[in-house]
N, C-alpha and C positions, 0 to 999 in steps of 0.2 A: 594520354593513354590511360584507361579504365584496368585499375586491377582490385581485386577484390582477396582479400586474403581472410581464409579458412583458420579461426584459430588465433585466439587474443593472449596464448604462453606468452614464454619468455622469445620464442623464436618470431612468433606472430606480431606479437608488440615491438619487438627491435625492428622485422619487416616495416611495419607500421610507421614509426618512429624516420625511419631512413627513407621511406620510401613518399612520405608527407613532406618531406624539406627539399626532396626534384619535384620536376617539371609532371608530377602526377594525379591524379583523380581516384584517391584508395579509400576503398569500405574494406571495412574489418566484418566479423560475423564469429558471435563468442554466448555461450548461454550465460556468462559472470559479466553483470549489468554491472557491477564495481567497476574492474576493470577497464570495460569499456566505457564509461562516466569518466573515467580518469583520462585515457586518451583523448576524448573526445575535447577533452578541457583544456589539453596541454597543443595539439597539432590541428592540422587542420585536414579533417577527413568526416568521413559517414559511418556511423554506428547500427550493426542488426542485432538484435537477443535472438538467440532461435539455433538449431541442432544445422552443422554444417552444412549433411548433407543432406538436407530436407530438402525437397523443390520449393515447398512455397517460400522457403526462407533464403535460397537463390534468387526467386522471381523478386520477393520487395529487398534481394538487395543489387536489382536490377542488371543480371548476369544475359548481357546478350552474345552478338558477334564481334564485339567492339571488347570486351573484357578479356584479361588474361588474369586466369586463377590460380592463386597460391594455396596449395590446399597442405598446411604444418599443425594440424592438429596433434596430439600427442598418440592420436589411436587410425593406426595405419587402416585398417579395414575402414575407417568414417573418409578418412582420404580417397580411399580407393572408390568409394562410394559415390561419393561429394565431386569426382572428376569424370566417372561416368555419367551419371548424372545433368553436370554442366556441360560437355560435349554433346549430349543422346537428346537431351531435350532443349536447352538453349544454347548448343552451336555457340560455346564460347571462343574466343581466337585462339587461345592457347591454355593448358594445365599443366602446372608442375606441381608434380608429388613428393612428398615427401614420406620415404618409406623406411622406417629400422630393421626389419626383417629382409635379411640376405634374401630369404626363400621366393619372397613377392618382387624384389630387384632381377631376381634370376628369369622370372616366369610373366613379364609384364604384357606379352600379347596374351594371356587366359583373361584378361579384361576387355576383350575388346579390342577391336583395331583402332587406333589414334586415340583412345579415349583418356591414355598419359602421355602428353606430348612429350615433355620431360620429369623422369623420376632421380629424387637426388637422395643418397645412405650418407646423413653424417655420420653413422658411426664406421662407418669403411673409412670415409675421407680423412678422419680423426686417429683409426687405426696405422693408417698409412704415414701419416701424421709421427706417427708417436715410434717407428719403424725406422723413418729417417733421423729422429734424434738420438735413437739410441747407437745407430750405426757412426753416426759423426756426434761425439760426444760433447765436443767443443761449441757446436749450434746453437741458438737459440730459437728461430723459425726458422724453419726452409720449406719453401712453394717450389711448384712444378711449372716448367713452361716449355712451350718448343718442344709441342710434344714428347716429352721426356727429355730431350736433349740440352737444357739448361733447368740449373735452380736459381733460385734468389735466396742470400740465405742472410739471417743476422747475426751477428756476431759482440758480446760486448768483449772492448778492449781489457787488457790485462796489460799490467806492467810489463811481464814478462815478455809481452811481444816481441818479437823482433821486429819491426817497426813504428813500435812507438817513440815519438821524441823526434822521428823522422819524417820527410816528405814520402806523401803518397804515393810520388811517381817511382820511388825507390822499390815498388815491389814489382817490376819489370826487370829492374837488373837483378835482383834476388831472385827470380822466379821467371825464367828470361824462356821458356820452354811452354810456360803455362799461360793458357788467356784468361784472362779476369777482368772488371771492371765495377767501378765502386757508384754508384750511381746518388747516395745517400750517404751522410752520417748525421744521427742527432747528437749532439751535444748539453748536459746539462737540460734535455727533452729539447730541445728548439733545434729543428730539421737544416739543412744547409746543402745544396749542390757544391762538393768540392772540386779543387781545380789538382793539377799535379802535382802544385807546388805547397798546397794545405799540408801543416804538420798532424799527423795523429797524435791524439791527445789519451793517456789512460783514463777508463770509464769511457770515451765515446763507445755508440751504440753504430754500428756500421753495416752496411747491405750491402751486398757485392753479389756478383751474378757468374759464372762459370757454370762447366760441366761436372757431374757427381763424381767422378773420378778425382776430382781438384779439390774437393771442395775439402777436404782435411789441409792439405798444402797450403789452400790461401786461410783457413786458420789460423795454423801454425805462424802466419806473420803478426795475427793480431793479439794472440796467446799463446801459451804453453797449451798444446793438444791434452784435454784430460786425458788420463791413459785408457784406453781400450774396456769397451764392456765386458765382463762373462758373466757374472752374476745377478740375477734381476729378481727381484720381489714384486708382484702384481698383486694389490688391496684392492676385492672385486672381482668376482667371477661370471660378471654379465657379459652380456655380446660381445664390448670392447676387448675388458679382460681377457676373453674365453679363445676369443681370437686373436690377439696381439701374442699369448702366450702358443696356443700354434703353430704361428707363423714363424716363432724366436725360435723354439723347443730344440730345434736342432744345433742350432748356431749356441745358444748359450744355458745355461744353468740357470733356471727357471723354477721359484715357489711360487703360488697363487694360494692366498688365503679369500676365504667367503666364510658367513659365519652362517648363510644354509647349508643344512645338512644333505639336505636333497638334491642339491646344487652341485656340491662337494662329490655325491655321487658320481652322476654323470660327467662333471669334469674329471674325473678319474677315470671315466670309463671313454670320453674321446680323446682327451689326452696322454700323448706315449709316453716323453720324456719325463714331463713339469711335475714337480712334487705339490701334491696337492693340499692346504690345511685348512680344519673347519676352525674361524675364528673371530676377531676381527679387528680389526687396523691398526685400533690404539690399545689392545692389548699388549703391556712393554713385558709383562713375565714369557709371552708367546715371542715375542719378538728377538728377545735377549735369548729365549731358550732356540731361537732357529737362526743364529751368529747375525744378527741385523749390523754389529761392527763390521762387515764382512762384503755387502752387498754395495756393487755399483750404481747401482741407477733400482731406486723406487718406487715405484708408479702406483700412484692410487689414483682408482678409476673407479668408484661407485656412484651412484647416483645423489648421492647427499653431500655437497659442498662444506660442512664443516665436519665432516669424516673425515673429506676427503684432507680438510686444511689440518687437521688434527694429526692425523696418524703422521705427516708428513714433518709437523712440529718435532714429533717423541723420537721419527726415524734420524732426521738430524740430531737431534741430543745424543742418540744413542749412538750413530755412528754411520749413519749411511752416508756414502760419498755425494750422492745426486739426489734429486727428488723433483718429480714430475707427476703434476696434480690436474682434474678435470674438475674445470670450475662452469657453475650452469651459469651462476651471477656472475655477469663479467663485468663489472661492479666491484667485485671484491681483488679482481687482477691486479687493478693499480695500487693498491693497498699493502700487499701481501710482502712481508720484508725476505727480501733474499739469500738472507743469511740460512732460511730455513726451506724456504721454495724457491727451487731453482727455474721452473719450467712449468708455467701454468696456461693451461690451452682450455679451452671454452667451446665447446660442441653448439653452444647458439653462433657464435663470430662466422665458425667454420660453415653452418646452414644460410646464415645472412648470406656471406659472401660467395657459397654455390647459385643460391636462388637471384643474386645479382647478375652473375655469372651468364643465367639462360635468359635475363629481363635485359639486356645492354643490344643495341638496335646493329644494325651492319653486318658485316660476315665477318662473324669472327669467330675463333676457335672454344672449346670448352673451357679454354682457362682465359675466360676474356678478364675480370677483373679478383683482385685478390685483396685483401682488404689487410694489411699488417698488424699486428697486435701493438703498434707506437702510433698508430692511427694514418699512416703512410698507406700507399694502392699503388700495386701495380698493373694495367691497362696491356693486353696481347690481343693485337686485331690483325687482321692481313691489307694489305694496302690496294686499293684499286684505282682504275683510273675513273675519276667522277668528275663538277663543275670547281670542286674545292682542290683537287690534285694536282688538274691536266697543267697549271702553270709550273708546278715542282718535281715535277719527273722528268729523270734525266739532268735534275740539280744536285749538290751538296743537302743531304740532309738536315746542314747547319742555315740551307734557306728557308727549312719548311718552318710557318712561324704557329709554334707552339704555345699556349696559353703560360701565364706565371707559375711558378712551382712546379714547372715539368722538364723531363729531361728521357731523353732517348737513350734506354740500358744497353740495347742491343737490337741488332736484326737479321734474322736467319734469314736464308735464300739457298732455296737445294737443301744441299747437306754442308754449306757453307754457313759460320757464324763471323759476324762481325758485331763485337762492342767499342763502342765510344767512337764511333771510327765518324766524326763530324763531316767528313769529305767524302762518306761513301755516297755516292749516286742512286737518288731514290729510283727504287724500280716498281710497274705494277707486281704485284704477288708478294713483294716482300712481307713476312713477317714480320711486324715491330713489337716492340718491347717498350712503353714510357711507364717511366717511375711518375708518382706526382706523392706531392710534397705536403700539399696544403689544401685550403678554397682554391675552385679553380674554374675553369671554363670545361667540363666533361664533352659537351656535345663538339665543341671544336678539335677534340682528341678522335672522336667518334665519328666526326665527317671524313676521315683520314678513309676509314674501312669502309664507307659507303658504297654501294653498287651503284651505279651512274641510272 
């Protein structure tokens, strides 16, 4: 498969990066001859110099019927450009856009009919993102799947759990009402399929899979539930900011400092509740004079990675209970000590793993693949009957032979879920759910959802 990716960033290069080590044929296209020098030396792909959305700079980077274009430059209107463009005049097979402006998300046929086949808003996906952690405090990621109907979520272990020190299978009879199912824990970082009779250990790092409604309850087995949001402080009154504080305003007690003044304005003038401050992050006299002892959950959400790590530093010294930071270098994730970031999310990971999401072959749904921040994926396709099925329908699920490091979390049918259920009966249309662990066989995962 010929794709050609719009944009040598930090989202374009990770594209690049992950999409060079499958079974692909990727040109990049970047006007920083650096950059691209660098890639070109490290993976194995094709390199253009030249303005995205330029045609002659489509044509010698050979964009026909055969190509699917990733158009993540940093400037949505060159996107927007760059896909009509590629559609109108080389009839490429597919575009996905990547757009930051709500307003072009909203309004996507004034381009043309087909000319975005798919457009993806990190910072929505990121918002949403950041909505779920604050609702379940005790989280560390949680993904969406099953159409809303389950999450995946991570959890690290605490002492306090009530089931640490104990077997897995022990949170059925604690919890004899609720369906769950653990599909993952890492250990000491090293991934493992557990069985019922695995002890949990404090510090493991655990995934488990339920409905939103549960997902405090199977928490509370692996830690002490932190207590309840109301308070929230947002460093940053851009998109994310401007909307994450919106969407909260009601539900909780809400400052948002920006150190434009202009900015400041208008976030005062769209927002009702949120107290708004001109300032900036790792100001501690501002911080101390607006009870930062006092504030639940932190969020610094600018666009500079060491604001963001900074203010985040001073807020824990000072006193904030939580802290949750946007980092563009996801790079400096693994790094970052937790004593003082609790919660760091990466608007590049969240873009990778949409833009995967609409490149993964078969019928599968929108949330086809999610990529974990431990470097764990989870895989949502629908099951049909093809050459690779027709022997395992109508079997145990525990026949279908799934490549190493994978394991089936769950699978919806109707408005029916079943996890870990090894003996439920593969049917065409099921929903499935496989976790994977490791290296692994993708496309044998992938033939599962194939149309015959």
């Amino acid at each position: 498969m010929k794709i050609l990716i719009l944009g040598a960033g930090r989202v374009g290069s990770s594209l690049a990066k992950t999409l060079s080590k499958e079974s692909y044929d990727v040109s990049i296209v970047d006007l920083n001859k650096d950059r691209l020098l660098k890639l070109q030396e490290d993976f194995d792909l094709a390199t253009i110099i030249g303005y995205a959305s330029h045609p002659h700079t489509l044509e010698r980077a050979g964009a026909d019927k055969d190509t699917i274009v990733l158009a993540v430059t940093n400037s949505d209107e060159c996107n927007i450009t760059a896909c009509q463009i590629a559609k109108s005049k080389f009839k490429v097979k597919k575009t996905i856009c990547r757009l930051s402006d709500a307003s072009y998300l909203d309004s996507l046929d004034a381009f043309g009919k087909d000319s975005i086949d798919k457009a993806i808003g990190p910072e929505n996906e990121v918002t949403d993102h950041l909505v779920d952690l604050i609702k379940h405090p005790g989280a560390e990621q949680i993904e969406t799947f099953a159409n809303g109907a389950l999450k995946v979520v991570s959890v690290k272990v605490k002492r306090d759990g009530m089931l640490v020190n104990r077997a897995l299978k022990s949170i059925k009879s604690d919890m004899p009402e609720i369906e769950t199912y653990v599909p993952a824990i890492f250990r000491k970082g090293k991934p493992f399929i557990p069985e019922g009779k695995t002890i949990i250990k404090e510090n493991d790092e655990l995934y488990f899979v339920a409905a939103e409604k549960d997902i405090d309850a199977v928490v509370q087995e692996m830690r002490l539930q932190d207590a309840s949001s109301s308070r929230i402080m947002i460093i940053g009154g851009g998109k994310i900011g401007f909307v994450l504080a919106k969407t909260l305003e009601d539900d909780y007690k809400i400052k948002i400092i920006d150190p434009d003044r202009d900015r400041c304005e208008m976030l005062s003038r769209e927002l009702n509740r949120t107290i708004v401050l001109n300032g900036g992050g790792s100001d501690e006299e501002l911080l101390k004079s607006e009870n930062i002892e006092n504030i639940d959950v932190f969020c610094a959400l600018t666009n500079d990675d060491e604001t963001n790590i900074m203010s985040a530093f001073l807020a824990k010294k000072l006193g904030a209970k939580k802290t949750i930071i946007l980092v563009n270098n996801y790079t400096y994730i693994n790094i970052l000590p937790k004593n003082f970031v609790d919660i760091a999310l990466s608007p590049q990971r969240v873009t990778v793993s949409m833009v995967l999401q609409h490149l993964a072959e078969g019928d599968v749904p929108q949330e086809v693949i999610f990529k974990m921040a431990s470097g764990a994926e989870a895989v949502e396709g629908i099951v049909h009957k093809n050459k690779f099925t027709n022997a395992y329908l109508g079997k145990p699920i525990s026949d279908v032979p799934l490549p190493e490091n994978c394991v089936v979390a769950a699978v919806t049918r109707g408005n029916k879920t079943f996890m870990g259920s090894e003996e439920l009966l593969l049917s065409e249309g099921d929903r499935m759910i496989v976790f994977i662990l490791g290296k692994t066989n993708k496309e044998q995962i992938q033939n599962l959802f194939l149309k015959d």
